[in-house]
N, C-alpha and C positions, 0 to 999 in steps of 0.2 A: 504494500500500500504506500503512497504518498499522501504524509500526515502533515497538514501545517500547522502549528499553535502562534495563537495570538497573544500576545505577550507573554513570549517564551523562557523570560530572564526572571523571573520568578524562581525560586527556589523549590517546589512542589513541579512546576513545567517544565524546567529547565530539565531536572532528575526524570521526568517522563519520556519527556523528548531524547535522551540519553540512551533511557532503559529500551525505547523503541529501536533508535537508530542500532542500537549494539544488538536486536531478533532481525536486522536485514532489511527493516522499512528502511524507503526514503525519506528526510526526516529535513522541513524545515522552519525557519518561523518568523517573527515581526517581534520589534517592542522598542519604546524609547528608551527608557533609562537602562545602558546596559552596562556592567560593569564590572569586575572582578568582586570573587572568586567565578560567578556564574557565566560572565561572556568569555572568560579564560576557558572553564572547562567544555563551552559549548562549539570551540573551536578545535580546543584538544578533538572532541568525537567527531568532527567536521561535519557538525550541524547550521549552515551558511543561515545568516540571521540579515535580516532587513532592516534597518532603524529607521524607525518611521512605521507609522500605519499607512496602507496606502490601499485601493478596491485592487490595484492592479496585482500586489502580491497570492491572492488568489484567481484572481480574475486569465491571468496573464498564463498561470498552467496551473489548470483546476486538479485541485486534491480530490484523494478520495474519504479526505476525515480531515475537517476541521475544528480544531480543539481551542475553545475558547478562555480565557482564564478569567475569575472573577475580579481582576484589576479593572476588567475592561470595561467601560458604560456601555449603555444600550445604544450612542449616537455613535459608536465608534465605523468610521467608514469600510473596515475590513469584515469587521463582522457583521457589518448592513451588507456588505456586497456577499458573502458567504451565507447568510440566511436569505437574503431575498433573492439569490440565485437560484435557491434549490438544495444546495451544498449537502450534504450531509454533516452535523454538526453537533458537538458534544463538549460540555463542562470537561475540566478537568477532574473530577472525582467519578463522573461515570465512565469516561476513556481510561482511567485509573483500574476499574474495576473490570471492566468489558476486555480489556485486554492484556490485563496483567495476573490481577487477582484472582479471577474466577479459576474452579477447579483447584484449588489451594487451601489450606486452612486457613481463613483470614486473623492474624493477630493483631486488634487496633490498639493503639496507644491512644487513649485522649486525657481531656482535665487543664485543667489552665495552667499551670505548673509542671516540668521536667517531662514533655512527651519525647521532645528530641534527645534529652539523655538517655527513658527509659525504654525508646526505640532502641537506640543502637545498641544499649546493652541486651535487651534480648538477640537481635539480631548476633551479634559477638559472640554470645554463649551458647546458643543454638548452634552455632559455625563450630566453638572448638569443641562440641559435643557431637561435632561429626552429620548432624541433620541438613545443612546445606540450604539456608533459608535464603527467600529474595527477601528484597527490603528497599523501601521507599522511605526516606525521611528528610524532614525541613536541617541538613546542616551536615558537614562534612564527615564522618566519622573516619575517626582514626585506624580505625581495625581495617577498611577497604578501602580507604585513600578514595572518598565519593560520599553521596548521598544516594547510592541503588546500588541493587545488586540483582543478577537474576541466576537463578539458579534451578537445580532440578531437583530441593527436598520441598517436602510437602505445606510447610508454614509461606507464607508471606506476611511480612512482619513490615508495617507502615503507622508514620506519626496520622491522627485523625482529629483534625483541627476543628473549632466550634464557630470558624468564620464562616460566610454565608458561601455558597456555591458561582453563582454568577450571575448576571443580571435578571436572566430569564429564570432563576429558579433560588429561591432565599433561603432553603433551608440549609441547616448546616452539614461539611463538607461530610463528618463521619456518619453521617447516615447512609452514604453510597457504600459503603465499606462491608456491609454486612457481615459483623464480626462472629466469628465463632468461638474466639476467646478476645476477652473485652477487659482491658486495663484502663482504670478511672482512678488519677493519681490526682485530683482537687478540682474543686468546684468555686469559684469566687467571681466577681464583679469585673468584668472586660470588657475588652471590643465596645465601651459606651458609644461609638455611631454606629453600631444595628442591636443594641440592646438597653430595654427601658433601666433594666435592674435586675437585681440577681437572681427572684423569682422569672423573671422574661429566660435568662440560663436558662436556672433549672429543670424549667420547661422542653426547653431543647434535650437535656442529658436522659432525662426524664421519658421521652419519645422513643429516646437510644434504649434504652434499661429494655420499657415494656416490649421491646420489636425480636427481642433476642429469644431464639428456641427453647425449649425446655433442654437441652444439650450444650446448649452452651455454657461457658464458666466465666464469670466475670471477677476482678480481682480488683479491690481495690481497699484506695486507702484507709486509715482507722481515724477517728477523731476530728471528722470536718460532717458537722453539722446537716449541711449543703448535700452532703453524698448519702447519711440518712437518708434522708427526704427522699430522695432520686430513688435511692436500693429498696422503696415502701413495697414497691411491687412486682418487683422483679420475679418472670417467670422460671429462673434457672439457676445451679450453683453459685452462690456468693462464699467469695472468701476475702476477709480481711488480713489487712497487713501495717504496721506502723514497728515507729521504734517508740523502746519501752514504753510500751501501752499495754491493754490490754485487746488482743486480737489472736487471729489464725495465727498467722505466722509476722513473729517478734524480732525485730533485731534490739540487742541489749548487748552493755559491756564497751562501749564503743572504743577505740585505744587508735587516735588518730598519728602518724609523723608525719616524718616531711614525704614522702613517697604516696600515702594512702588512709586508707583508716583500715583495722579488723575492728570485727562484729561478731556474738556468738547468735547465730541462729534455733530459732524454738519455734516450733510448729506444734499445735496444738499441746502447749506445755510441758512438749518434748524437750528437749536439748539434740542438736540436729550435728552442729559442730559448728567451727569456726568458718567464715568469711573473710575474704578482703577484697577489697576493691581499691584502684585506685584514682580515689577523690576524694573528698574530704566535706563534711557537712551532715547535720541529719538529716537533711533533703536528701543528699546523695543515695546515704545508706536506706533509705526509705527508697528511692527509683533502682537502687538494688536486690531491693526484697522485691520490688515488684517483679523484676528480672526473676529470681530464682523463683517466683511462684510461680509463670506461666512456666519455666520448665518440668515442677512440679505438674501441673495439670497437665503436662503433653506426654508426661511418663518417663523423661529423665529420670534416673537413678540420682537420691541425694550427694553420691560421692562425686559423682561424672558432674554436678553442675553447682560444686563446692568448687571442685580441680577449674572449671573451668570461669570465675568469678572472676581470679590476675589475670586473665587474658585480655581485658576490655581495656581498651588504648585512652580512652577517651573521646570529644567531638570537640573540632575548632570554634574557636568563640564562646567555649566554656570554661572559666577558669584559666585560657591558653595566656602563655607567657609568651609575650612577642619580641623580647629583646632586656638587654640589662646595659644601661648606658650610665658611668658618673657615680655607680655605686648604688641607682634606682631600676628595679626590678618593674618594667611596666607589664600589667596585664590586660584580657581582654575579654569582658563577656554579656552575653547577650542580652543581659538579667535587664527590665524595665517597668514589671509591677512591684509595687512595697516590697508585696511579698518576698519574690525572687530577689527583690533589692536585700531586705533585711538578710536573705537566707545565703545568698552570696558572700554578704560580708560577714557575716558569722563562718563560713565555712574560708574562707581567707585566714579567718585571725586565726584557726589551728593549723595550718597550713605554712602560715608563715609567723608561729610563734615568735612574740618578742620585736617584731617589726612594726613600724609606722606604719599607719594605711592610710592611703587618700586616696578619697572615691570622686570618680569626676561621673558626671551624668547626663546627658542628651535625652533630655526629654520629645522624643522623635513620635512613638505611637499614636494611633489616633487616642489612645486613652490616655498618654502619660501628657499629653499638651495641653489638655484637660484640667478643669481646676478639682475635680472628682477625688484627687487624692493628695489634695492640696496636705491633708492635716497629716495624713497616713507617711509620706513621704519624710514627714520631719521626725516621726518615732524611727523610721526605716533606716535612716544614714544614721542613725544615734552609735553604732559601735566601729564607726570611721573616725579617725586621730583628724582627719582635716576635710573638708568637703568641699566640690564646684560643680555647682549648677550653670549649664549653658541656658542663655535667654530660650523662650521660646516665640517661634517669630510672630512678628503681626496680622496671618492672614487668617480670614473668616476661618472658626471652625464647625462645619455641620456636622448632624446628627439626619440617621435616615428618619429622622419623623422633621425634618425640616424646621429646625429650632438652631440658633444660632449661640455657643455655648460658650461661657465664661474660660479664656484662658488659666492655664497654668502658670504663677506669679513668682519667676524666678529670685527675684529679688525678697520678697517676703518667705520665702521658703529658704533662703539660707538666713534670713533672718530669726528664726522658728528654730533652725537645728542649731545657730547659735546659741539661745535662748537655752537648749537641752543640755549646751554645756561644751561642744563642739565648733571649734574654729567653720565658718564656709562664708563663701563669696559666691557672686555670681558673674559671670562672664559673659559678653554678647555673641564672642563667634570663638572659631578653634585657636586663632594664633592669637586672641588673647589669651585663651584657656595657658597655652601653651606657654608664654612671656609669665605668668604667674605662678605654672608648674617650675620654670628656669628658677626661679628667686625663692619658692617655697620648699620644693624639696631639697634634700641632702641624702648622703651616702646611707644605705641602708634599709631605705626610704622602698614601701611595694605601694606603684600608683595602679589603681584598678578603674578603667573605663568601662560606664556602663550603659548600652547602648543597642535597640533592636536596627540599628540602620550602619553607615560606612562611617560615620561620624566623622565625617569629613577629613579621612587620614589622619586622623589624630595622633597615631601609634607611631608610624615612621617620623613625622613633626617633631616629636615628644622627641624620639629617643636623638635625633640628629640633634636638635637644640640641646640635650642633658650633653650630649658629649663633647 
């Protein structure tokens, strides 16, 4: 077949168009913003891309599958000329499942919280336990040098995001997935332009739960409110997982260094054995247990999927260390709700015991630009040694119910985590972030950028100007 996708530099399209081009399709596509890592590796697979939208890139040698991605508006002239053609045409989560997934055990990751970590690590584990899984996920992982894999074992193991599908169809993307085992690692307040409130979520996760067979197994995590709710009615195997809580299966003991954390494992108030993984955080060790629970439910043996726990390399833009210039250790990661904010920086300060932190932050999201977590934000940096907020810029911000919404007030947000007891500034673009980081840090010093977007090279800037 010749598949085109319309804004292919996506991170979910980009990996599709990849995972196609390497089964023999011809494989091409369109998109304006393209840029590394994603236009890098979509050249690696010599997937020739168009910048720019235009009618004529379908028009001009008609596909036999048009994949449309939900960046895309309904006015967009590519995809008017591929639907009013005739085209044949498809979201990217049903060309997702129609031609990759199906005939597969579908494993989905979702939850607002660590789907991309706790994707790759099954994916990882599954691999060194010899089962051979494909796998689709939002972010590089270390283990296969990509964001896909295709393979010939029986799982297919993919992140399943709670953002909407595409213009012509709103629901969210993991409902196309049709999990057969289903990992629900949090439920909390996001994506505020297509979501009133957290009940509007829950609703959505809620859809997911009751749709799944009486055979399927769902796993998720312990102690979030949110996921009761959702698990009221669930037709099939539920099992929980937290650390030291009270659940199915328990990680306690935790004994973090500088390489990783161990963990002893208990499963039903067994003692299982030890774990390690390497990363550091109770978030982590929490998208770990979730890892070793789907192995449990596919029949790994507890020793084969204990052995295989150090194998997981990690994923780029988590926790990744981009360089050490001047004696400052800069890092890099993806973290941009409270949550993941707080939980990042907790999982830093064991990691780098005894080290200064400073946290810089790019409020980029459609929800972190938001004044939504105006308050949330100044408890979140509280266990940063120093904090920078980048301005957020001036242009309208909508909501799909057509409401025009109170920015995120960078200046009064470092004023607030001031207040907490914590030095922070705020900064208008990256080369001042940058001239401030030159003058504030010293030898020793771990600066951690946090940031769902390119954050305007901040990392090479940093580390050229430290040295």
């Amino acid at each position: 077949m010749h598949i085109h996708f319309v804004a292919v530099a996506g991170t979910g399209m980009g990996s599709l168009a990849g995972l196609l081009k390497s089964r023999g399709h011809e494989v091409t596509g369109s998109d304006e913003g393209v840029y590394p890592p994603m236009s890098t590796a979509l050249d690696g697979w010599g997937i020739p891309v168009a910048i720019g939208f235009a009618a004529e890139n379908v028009t001009k040698k008609r596909p036999d599958l048009v994949v449309i991605g939900n960046a895309v508006r309904s006015d967009n002239v590519e995809a008017r000329a591929a639907i009013d053609g005739g085209m044949q045409t498809s979201s990217f989560p049903d060309a997702l499942y129609e031609h990759a997934i199906r005939g597969k055990h579908s494993v989905v990751v979702t939850g607002t919280h660590g789907k991309t970590t706790t994707t790759s690590l099954i994916a990882a584990l599954l691999h060194a336990c010899g089962r051979e899984p494909s796998l689709l996920v939002g972010g590089i992982t270390e283990n296969f040098d990509g964001s896909f894999r295709d393979a010939d074992g029986p799982e297919f193991v993919v992140e399943g995001d709670e953002y909407d599908t595409a213009f012509f169809d709103k629901t969210p993307k993991f409902l196309h997935y049709h999990p057969d085992t289903l990992v629900l690692t949090s439920i909390e307040f996001d994506h505020a332009d297509i979501y009133r409130d957290l009940a509007h979520i829950e609703g959505q996760f809620e859809q997911l739960v009751r749709g799944r067979a009486p055979e399927a197994t769902i796993l998720a995590a312990a102690d979030c409110e949110s996921i009761d709710r959702v698990l009221a009615h669930a037709p099939c195997r539920v099992r929980r997982y937290g650390v030291e809580t009270t659940a199915d299966l328990v990680g306690r003991r935790l004994v973090p260094d500088a390489e990783g954390t161990s963990f002893d494992i208990e499963e039903d108030g067994v003692l299982l054995g030890t774990g390690r993984v390497a990363a550091h955080g109770r978030i982590n060790v929490a998208n770990a247990l979730a890892a070793f629970g789907v192995l449990r439910a596919r029949g790994v043996a507890v020793g084969e999927s204990l052995a295989a726990l150090p194998s997981w390399k990690g994923v780029k833009r988590r926790q990744e260390v981009r360089g050490e210039a001047g004696g400052v250790t800069v890092v890099d990661d993806f973290a941009h709700h409270p949550t993941a904010v707080r939980e990042t920086l907790d999982a830093l300060r064991q990691r780098f015991a005894g080290r200064r932190l400073v946290a810089v932050f790019e409020p980029r999201s459609n929800t972190s630009r938001r004044a939504v977590f105006q308050d949330a934000y100044a408890e979140a940096f509280a266990n940063a040694d120093h904090v920078v907020i980048q301005y957020v810029d001036e242009a309208p911000i909508y909501s799909a119910f057509d409401e025009v919404t109170e920015r995120l007030d960078a200046v009064r947000l470092a004023e607030a985590i001031e207040v907490g007891g914590t030095p922070a500034v705020a900064c208008p673009d990256v080369p001042a972030i940058v001239e401030h980081l030159a003058v504030e840090c010293r030898s020793g010093d771990v600066v951690v950028t946090l940031s769902n977007g390119g954050f305007g090279g901040i990392w090479d800037a940093l580390l050229k100007r430290l040295a």
